[in-house]
VOGU-3710 file (C-alpha; in Angstrom, 3 decimals, decimal comma):
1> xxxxxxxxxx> 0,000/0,000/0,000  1,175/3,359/-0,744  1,997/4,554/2,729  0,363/8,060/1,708  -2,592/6,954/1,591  -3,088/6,626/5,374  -2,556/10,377/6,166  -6,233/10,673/4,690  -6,848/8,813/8,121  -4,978/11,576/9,910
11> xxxxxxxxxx> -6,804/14,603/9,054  -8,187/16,705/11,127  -11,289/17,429/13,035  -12,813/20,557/15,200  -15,893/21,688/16,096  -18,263/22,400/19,023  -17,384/25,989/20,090  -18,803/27,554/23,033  -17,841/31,130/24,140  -16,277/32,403/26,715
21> xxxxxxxxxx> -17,658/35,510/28,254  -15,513/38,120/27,257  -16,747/36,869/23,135  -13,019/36,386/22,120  -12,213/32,986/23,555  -13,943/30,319/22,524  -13,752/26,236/23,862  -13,810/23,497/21,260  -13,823/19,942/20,505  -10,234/19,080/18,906
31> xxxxxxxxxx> -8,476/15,415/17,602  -5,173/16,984/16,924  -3,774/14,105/19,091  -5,495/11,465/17,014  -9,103/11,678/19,378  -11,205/14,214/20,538  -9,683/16,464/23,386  -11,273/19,942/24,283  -8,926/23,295/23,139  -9,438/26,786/23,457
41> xxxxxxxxxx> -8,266/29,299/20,925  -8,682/33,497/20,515  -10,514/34,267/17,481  -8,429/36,333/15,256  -8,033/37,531/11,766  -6,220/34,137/10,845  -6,820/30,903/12,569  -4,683/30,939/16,149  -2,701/27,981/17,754  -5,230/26,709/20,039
51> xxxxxxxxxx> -4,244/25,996/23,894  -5,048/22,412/24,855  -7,067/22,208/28,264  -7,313/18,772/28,891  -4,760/15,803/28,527  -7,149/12,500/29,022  -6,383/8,660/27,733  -9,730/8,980/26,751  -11,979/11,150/24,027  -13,138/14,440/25,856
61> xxxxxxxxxx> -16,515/15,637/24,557  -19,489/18,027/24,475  -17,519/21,691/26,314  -19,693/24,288/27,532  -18,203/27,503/29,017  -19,602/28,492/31,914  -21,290/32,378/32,496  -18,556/32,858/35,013  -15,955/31,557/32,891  -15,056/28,552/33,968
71> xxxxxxxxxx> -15,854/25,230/31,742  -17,424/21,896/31,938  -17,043/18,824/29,554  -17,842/14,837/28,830  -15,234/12,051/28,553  -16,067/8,088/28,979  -13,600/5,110/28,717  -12,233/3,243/26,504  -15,649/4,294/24,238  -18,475/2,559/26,947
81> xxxxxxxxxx> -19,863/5,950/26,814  -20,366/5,986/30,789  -19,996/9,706/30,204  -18,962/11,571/33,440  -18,633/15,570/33,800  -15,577/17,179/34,585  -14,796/20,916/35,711  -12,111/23,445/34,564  -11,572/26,229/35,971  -9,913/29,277/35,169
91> xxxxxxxxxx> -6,559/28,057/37,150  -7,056/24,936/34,630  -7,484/22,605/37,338  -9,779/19,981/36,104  -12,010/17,867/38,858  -14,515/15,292/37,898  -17,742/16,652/39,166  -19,726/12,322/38,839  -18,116/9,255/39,531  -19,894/6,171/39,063
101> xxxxxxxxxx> -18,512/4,776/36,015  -21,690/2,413/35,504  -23,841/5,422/35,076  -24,232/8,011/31,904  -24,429/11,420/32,953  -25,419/13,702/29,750  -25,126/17,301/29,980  -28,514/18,899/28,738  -28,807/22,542/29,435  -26,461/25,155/30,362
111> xxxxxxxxxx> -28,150/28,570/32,194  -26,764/31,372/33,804  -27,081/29,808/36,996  -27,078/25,699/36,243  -25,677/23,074/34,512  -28,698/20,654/34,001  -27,826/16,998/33,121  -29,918/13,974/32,463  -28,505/10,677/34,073  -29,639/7,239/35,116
121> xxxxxxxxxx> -28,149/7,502/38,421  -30,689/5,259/40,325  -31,804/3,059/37,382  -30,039/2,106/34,685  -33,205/2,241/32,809  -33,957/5,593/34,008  -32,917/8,765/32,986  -33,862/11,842/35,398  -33,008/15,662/34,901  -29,949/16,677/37,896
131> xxxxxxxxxx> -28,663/20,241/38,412  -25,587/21,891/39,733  -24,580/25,348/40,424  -21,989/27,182/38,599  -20,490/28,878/41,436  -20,179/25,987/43,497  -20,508/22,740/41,299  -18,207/20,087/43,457  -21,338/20,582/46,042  -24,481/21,173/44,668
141> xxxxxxxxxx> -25,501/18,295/42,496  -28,976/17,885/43,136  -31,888/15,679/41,698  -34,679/17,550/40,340  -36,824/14,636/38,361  -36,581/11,043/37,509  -39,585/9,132/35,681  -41,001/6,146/36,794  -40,038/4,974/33,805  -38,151/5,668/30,329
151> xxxxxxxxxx> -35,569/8,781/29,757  -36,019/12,334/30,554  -34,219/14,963/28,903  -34,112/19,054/29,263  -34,385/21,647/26,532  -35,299/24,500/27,479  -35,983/26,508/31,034  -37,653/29,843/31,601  -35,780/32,945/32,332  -36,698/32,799/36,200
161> xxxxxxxxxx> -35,478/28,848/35,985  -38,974/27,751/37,976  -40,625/26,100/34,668  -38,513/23,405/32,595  -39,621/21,984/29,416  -38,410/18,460/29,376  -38,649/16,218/26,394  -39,350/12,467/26,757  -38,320/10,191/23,531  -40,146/6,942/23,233
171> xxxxxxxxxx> -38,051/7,128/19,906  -36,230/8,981/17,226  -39,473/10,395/15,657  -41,974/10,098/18,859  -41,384/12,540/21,776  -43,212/13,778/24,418  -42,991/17,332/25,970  -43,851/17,961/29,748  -43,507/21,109/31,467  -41,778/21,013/35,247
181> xxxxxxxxxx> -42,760/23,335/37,830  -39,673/23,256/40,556  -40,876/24,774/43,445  -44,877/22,897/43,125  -43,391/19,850/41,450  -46,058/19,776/39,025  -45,320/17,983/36,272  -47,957/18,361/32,806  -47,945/16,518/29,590  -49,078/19,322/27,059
191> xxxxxxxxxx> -48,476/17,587/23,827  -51,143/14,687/24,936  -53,403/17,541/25,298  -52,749/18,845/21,173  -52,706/14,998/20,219  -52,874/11,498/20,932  -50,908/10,423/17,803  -47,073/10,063/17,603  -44,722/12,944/16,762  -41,660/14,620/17,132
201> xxxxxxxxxx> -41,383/17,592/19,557  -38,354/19,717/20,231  -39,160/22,690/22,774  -36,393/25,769/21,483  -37,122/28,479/23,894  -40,136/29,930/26,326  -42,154/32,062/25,158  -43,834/33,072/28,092  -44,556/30,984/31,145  -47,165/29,808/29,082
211> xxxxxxxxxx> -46,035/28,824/25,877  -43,223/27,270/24,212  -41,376/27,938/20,533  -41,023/23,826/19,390  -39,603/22,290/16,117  -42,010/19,549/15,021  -43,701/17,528/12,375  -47,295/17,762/14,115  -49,905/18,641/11,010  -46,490/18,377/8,900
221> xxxxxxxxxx> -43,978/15,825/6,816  -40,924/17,545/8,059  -39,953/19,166/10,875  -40,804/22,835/11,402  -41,308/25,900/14,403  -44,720/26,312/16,013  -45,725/27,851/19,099  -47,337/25,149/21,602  -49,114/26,368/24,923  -49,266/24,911/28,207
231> xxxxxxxxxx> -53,371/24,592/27,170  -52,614/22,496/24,648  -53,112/25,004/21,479  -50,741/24,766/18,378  -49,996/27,175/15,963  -47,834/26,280/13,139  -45,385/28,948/11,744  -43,467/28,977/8,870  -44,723/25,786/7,813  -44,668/24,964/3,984
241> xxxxxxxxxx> -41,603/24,728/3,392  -40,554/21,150/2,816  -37,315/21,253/4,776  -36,243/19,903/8,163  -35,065/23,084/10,578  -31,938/21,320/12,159  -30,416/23,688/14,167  -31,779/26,709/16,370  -29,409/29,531/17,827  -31,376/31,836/20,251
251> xxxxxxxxxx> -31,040/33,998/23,629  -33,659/35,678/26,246  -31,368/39,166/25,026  -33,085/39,265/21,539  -35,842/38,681/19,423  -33,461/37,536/16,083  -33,400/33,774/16,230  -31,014/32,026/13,502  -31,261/28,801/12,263  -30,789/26,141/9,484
261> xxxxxxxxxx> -32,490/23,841/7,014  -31,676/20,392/6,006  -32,268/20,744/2,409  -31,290/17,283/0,605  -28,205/16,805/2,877  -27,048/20,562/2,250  -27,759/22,938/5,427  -28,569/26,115/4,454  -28,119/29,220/7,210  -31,037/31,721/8,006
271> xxxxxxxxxx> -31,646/34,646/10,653  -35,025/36,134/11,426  -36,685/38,100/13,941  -39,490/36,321/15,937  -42,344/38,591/16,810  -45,877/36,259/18,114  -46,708/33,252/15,624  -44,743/34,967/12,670  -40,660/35,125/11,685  -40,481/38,399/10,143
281> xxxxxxxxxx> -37,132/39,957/7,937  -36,179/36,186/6,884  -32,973/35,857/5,053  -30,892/33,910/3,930  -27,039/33,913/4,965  -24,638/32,412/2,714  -22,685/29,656/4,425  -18,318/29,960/3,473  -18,516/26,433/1,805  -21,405/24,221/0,148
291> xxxxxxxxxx> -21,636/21,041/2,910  -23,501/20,672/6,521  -23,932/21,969/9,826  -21,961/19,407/11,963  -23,605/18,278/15,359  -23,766/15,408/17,081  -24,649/13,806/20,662  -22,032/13,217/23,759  -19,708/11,420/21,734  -18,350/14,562/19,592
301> xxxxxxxxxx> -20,738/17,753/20,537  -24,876/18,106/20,592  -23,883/22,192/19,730  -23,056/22,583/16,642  -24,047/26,548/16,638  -23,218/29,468/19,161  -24,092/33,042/19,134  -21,233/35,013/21,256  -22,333/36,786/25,019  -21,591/39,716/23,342
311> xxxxxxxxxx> -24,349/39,125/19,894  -22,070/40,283/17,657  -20,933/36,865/16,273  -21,960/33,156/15,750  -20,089/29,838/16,024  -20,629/27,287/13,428  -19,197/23,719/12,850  -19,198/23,696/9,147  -18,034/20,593/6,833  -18,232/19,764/3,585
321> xxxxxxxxxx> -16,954/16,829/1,072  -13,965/18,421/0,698  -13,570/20,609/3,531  -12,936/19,014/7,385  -14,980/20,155/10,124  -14,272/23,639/11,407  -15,220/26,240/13,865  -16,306/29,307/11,281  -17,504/32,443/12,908  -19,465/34,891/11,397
331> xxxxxxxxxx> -19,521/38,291/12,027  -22,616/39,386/11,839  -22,266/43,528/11,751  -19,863/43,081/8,411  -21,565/39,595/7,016  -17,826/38,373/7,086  -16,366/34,562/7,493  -13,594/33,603/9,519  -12,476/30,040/9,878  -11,142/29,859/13,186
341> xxxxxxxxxx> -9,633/26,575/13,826  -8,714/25,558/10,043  -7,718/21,604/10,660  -4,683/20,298/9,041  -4,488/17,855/6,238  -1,134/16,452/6,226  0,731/15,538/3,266  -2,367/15,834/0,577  -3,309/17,955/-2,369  -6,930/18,936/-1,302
351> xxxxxxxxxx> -6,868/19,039/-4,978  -7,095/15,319/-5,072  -10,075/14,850/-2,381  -12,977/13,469/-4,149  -16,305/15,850/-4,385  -19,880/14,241/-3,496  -22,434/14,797/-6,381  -26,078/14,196/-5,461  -28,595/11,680/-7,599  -31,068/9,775/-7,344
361> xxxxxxxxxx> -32,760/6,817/-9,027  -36,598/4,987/-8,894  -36,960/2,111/-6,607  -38,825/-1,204/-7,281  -42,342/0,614/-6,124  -41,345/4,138/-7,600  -39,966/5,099/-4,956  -37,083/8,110/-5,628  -34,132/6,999/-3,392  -31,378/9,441/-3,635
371> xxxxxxxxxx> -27,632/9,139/-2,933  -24,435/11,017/-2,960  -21,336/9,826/-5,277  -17,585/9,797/-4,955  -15,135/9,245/-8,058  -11,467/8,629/-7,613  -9,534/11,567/-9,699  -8,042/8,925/-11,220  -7,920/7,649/-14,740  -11,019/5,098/-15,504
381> xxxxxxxxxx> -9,777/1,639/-15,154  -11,104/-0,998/-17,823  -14,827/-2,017/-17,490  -15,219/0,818/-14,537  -13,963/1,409/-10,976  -15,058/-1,303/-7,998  -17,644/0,587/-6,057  -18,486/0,340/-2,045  -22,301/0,797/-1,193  -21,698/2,834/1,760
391> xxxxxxxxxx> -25,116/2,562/4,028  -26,127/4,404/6,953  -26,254/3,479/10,665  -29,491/4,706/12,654  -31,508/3,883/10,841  -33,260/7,365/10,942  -30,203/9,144/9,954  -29,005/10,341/7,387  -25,957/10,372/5,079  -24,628/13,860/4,307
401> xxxxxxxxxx> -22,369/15,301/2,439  -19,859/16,534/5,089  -15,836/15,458/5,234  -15,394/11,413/5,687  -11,557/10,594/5,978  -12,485/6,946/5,689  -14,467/7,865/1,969  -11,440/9,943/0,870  -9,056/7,225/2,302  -10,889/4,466/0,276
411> xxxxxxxxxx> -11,486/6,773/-2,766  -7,961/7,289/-3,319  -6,684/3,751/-3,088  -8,980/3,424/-6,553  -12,772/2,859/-5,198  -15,876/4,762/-6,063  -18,390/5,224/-3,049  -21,930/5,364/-3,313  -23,803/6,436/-0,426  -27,581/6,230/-0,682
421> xxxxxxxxxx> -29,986/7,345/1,935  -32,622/4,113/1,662  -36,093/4,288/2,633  -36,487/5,149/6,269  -33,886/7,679/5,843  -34,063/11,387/7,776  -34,236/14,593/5,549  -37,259/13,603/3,327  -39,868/13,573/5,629  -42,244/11,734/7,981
431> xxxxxxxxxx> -43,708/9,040/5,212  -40,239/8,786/4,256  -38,943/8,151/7,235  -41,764/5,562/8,606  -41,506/3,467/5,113  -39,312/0,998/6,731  -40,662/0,365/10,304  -41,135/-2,902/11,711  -42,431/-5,675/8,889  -41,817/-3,235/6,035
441> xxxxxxxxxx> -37,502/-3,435/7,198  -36,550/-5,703/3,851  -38,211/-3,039/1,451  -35,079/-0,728/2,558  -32,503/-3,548/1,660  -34,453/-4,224/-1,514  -33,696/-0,719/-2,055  -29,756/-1,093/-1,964  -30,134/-3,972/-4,301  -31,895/-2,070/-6,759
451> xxxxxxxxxx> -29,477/0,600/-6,585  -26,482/-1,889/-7,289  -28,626/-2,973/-10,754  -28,935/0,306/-11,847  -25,299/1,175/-11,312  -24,957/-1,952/-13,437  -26,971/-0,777/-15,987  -26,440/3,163/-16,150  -23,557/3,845/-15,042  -19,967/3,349/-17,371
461> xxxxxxxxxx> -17,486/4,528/-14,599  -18,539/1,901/-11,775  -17,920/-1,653/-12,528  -21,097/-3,464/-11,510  -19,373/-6,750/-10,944  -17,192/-5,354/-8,262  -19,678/-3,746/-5,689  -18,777/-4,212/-2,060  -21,303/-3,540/0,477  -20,125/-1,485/3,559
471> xxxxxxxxxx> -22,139/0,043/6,764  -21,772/0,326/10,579  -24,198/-0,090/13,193  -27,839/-0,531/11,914  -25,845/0,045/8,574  -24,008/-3,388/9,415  -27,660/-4,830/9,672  -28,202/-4,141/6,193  -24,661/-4,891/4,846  -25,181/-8,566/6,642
481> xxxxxxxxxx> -29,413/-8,606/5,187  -28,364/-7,318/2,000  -25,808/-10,474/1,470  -28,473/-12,658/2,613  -31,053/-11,070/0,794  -29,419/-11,003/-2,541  -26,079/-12,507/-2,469  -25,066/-12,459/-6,257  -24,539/-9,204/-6,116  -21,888/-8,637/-3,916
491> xxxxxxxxxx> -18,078/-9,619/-3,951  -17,619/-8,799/-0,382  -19,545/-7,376/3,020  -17,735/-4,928/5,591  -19,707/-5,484/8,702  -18,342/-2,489/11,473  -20,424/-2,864/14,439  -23,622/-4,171/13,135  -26,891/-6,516/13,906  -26,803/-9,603/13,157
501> xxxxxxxxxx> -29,402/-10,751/15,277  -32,407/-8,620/16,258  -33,627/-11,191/19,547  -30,035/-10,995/21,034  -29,775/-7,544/20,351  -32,497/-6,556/21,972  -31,895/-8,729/24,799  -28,260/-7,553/25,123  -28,236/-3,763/24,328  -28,111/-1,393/27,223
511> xxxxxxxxxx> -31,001/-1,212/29,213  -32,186/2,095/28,359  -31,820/1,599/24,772  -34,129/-1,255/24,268  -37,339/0,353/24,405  -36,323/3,258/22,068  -35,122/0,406/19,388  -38,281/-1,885/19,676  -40,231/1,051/18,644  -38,216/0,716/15,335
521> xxxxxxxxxx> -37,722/-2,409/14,926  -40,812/-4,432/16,583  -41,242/-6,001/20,130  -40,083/-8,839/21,264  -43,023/-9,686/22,917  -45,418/-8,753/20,464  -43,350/-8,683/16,899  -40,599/-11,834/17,720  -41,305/-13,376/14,307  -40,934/-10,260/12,628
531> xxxxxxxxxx> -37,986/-10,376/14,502  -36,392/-13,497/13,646  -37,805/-13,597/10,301  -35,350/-10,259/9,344  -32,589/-11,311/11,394  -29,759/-12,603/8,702  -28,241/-14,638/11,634  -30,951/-17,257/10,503  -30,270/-16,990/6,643  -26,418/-16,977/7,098
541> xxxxxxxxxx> -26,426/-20,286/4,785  -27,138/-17,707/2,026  -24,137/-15,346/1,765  -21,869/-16,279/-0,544  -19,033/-13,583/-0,953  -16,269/-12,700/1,990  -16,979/-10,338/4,886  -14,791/-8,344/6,618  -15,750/-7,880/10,841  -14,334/-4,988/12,800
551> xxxxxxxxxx> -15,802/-4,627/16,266  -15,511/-2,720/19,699  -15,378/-4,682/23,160  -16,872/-1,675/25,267  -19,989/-1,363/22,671  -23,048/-0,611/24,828  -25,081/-0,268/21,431  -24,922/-3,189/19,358  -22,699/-5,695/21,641  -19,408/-7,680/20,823
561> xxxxxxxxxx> -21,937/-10,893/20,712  -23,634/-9,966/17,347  -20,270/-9,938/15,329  -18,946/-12,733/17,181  -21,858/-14,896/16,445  -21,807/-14,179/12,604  -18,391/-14,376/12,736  -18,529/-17,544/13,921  -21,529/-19,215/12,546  -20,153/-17,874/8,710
571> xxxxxxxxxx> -16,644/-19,514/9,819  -18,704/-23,216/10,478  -19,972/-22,598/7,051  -16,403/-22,031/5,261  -17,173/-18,623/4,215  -13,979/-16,371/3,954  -14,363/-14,024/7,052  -12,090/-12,284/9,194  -12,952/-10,169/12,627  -10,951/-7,181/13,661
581> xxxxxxxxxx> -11,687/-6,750/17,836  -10,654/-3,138/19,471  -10,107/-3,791/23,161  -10,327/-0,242/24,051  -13,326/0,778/21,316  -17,214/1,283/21,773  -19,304/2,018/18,872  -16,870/2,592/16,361  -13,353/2,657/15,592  -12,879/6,420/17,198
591> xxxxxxxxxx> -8,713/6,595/17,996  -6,334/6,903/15,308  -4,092/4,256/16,591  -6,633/1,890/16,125  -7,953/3,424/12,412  -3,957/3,179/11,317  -4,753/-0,425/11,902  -8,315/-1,220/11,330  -8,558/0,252/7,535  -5,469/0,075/5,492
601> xxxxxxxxxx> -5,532/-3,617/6,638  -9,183/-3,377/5,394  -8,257/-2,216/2,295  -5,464/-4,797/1,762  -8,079/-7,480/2,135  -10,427/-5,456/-0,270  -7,497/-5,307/-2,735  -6,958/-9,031/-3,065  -10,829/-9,999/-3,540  -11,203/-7,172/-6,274
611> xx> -7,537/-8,468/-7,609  -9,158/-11,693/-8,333
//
């Protein structure tokens, strides 16, 4: 292997700024050291060296400065994602402010006066809403609310911090929003009162005591603002366009709000001024590059935007295909740009990183499935380049077209990558998104099979007799069902972190997960057959071509036992397999260390199966 190859492994990552008071310093999420630490840096006309604040053996997560300066962050171990919180202050003494390392503790809400975290402290099946003071964190951590059962999270708390709208998720696309009153302890369910059916409710900001700005797909397909009152009243605002809004920046100080659309995998970037039920003076901002709004969860940052103390500026993590994430801050007096952290890329032309291009093709049913393309920059090799079928984890994700050093990596070793987003994909909207719950999960794989017959047919630059199916997580579900499904059509599987088996995956995820996933994928009380029926543990006998394994030991999502049991089950069979185990991995293959190893000796293998 051409040993340059792996520095598109090494590149760079930053994002997750949150200021500092004085609107000059911000705190960010940094993998400089080959995984995620937490930096701060001055903004400046040109990107500054950034000052590393913490100096962990494990990924720190997820900062959030503090209104009197000091900071707070996440870090787990060895990727279990037992996330604990830790305190810096300004003397950059760090002290861990939760220490049982069997317990999660999420940081929800920052005030001016409390950090608010969700954690399932006395059940691990239980997620209740804590709180600490600022000024005196090491000795306030207090409970304020745990549900009898399920997760509680907080979004949003009123100015005098007495009423807290807390979201409860009985899924990715079904939440519930209940407002808390501290001192009565009265606790209200006021979407029941707008609804009975099952939809998605984000609570932004208060409006009053009474009434709450939400994001939401109630009497929508996607995802837009309303106002929603303690009374149960809805008023929709904003509401035909046929977008997702993504991201919401917003403060108590003023009455501009900005915040972005999901527009076919693209964000686009808007500020308006919210007066009532109406967004008045909308307009558009242009974003620096064509690509997406990064933001994640605990594991990388849930704050992907940031307006300054000061208003005068905004923080945005800001990819694209050929462009790693970055803090960008604009400057919103002079409409100006800045990119503020400006990760390296060491050792590569960005000349020679592959663009996405968007397209889409008709599925068996008519169906219009759309996915994003990668071409080497390469000359076209007789009868077309062998192509990896890059699919999704989630499953109500979606892929976007933001930086990927593992697409770039594999893109310039000579393979095209074709990454569709498959029925049951985010982005598109709610019947979208539902079209692949429960008994209806094969019509998603059928999907990726007709999308490897029509690159056969239509397309001159991918060889259709070389296609390699690739995902992760729920993704590695439909690598593994996709091989048992139609196995012709493949010459190999990558399986990283996926379900093999729905029953012992339900069984053996963690405890608070499983009721979130049966939602998506059935019961296993009352849809088992369903169950077992999609499960390609129990059509293994099918697959035909090589798969390639990698796995995490501390993987509280899907656990180590549904590779091992392909992995051993296709070995009994004589199928060519191999399983790559990361002692000190969760979900994913996260440290560089471990990515130096895991893909170029991926690749190799890929190599000598297309080589033959």
């Amino acid at each position: 292997m051409d040993n340059k190859i792996k520095f598109y492994l090494a590149i760079e990552s930053a994002g997750g700024a949150s200021w500092f008071p004085d609107s000059k310093h911000f705190a960010f999420v940094y993998d400089a050291i080959g995984y995620s630490q937490i930096y701060a840096s001055k903004l400046g006309n040109e990107p500054l060296w950034p000052r590393r604040m913490t100096f962990s053996e494990n990924r720190c997560t997820n900062p959030r400065v503090l209104a009197n300066g000091n900071l707070i962050f996440q870090t787990d171990q060895g990727g279990d994602e037992n996330f604990q919180i830790h305190h810096v202050d300004k003397a950059n003494e760090i002290v861990s402010l939760t220490k049982d390392l069997k317990a999660k503790y999420l940081i929800n809400y920052v005030s001016k006066n409390y950090v608010y975290v969700s954690a399932n402290v006395k059940d691990k099946k239980r997620f209740g809403i804590y709180r600490f003071n600022i000024d005196d964190p090491r000795n306030t951590f207090e409970e304020i609310i745990t549900p009898e059962e399920g997760l509680f999270r907080l979004t949003a708390v009123n100015q005098d911090e007495n009423i807290l709208a807390i979201v409860k998720p009985h899924s990715n696309v079904f939440t519930e929003v209940f407002l808390y009153h501290v001192e009565t302890k009265e606790l209200m369910n006021i979407t029941k009162q707008v609804t009975k059916e099952e939809h998605y409710w984000q609570p932004v900001k208060f409006m009053s005591e009474h009434s709450l700005l939400v994001i939401t797909d109630f009497q929508n397909e996607f995802r837009r603002f309303g106002i929603l009152t303690k009374n149960g009243e809805f008023t929709p605002i904003d509401a035909q366009r046929p977008y997702n809004i993504e991201a919401v920046d917003w403060n108590y100080d003023s009455d501009i709000i900005f915040f972005s659309e999901n527009q076919e995998g693209y964000s686009k970037l808007y500020s308006a001024k919210l007066e009532g039920n109406h967004l008045l003076d909308k307009k558009e901002i242009s974003l620096p590059l064509q690509g997406v709004l990064m933001q994640g969860d605990a594991r990388s940052y849930t704050k992907g935007m940031s307006r300054s103390p000061d208003g005068k500026k905004l923080a945005m993590t800001i990819s694209s295909p050929t462009m790693p994430s970055s803090v960008w801050i604009y400057q919103i007096d002079s409409n100006n740009w800045i990119n503020a952290t400006n990760p390296s890329i060491p050792g590569i032309n960005p000349d020679r990183l592959a663009n996405a291009e968007l397209k889409k093709f008709k599925s068996f049913d008519g169906v219009e499935v759309p996915y994003f393309e990668y071409l080497p920059k390469s000359e076209v090799p007789e009868g077309g380049f062998p192509a990896i079928l890059m699919i999704h984890g989630g499953p109500e994700a979606q892929f976007r077209p933001s930086f990927n050093p593992i697409i770039q990596f594999f893109v310039s070793a000579g393979f095209a990558i074709v990454a569709p987003n498959i029925r049951g994909s985010a982005g598109y909207g709610r019947k979208y998104l539902d079209a692949d719950n429960k008994e209806k999960r094969l019509d998603a794989i059928r999907d990726i099979a007709e999308l490897a017959n029509h690159l056969k047919k239509n397309h001159t630059r991918v060889n259709g007799n070389k296609l390699v199916i690739y995902g992760g997580s729920y993704g590695g579900f439909a690598v593994l069902s996709s091989m048992t499904e139609y196995p012709d059509l493949w010459i190999a599987g990558v399986d990283i972190v996926g379900i093999s088996n729905f029953v012992t995956f339900l069984k053996n995820t963690a405890p608070w997960r499983r009721k979130l996933r049966e939602s998506e994928y059935g019961s296993l009380e009352e849809d088992y057959e369903t169950l077992v029926r999609i499960s390609p543990i129990n059509k293994v006998d099918q697959i035909k071509a090589p798969l390639f394994i990698i796995q995490g030991d501390n993987d509280e999502r899907v656990p180590l036992s549904e590779s091992i049991q392909i992995y051993e089950s296709l070995k009994q069979r004589g199928i060519k397999t191999e399983l790559l185990r990361f002692a000190d991995e969760g979900h994913g293959v996260v440290k560089l260390k471990n990515r130096l190893v895991a893909y170029p000796k991926l690749l190799d293998w890929l190599k000598r199966i297309v080589a033959n």
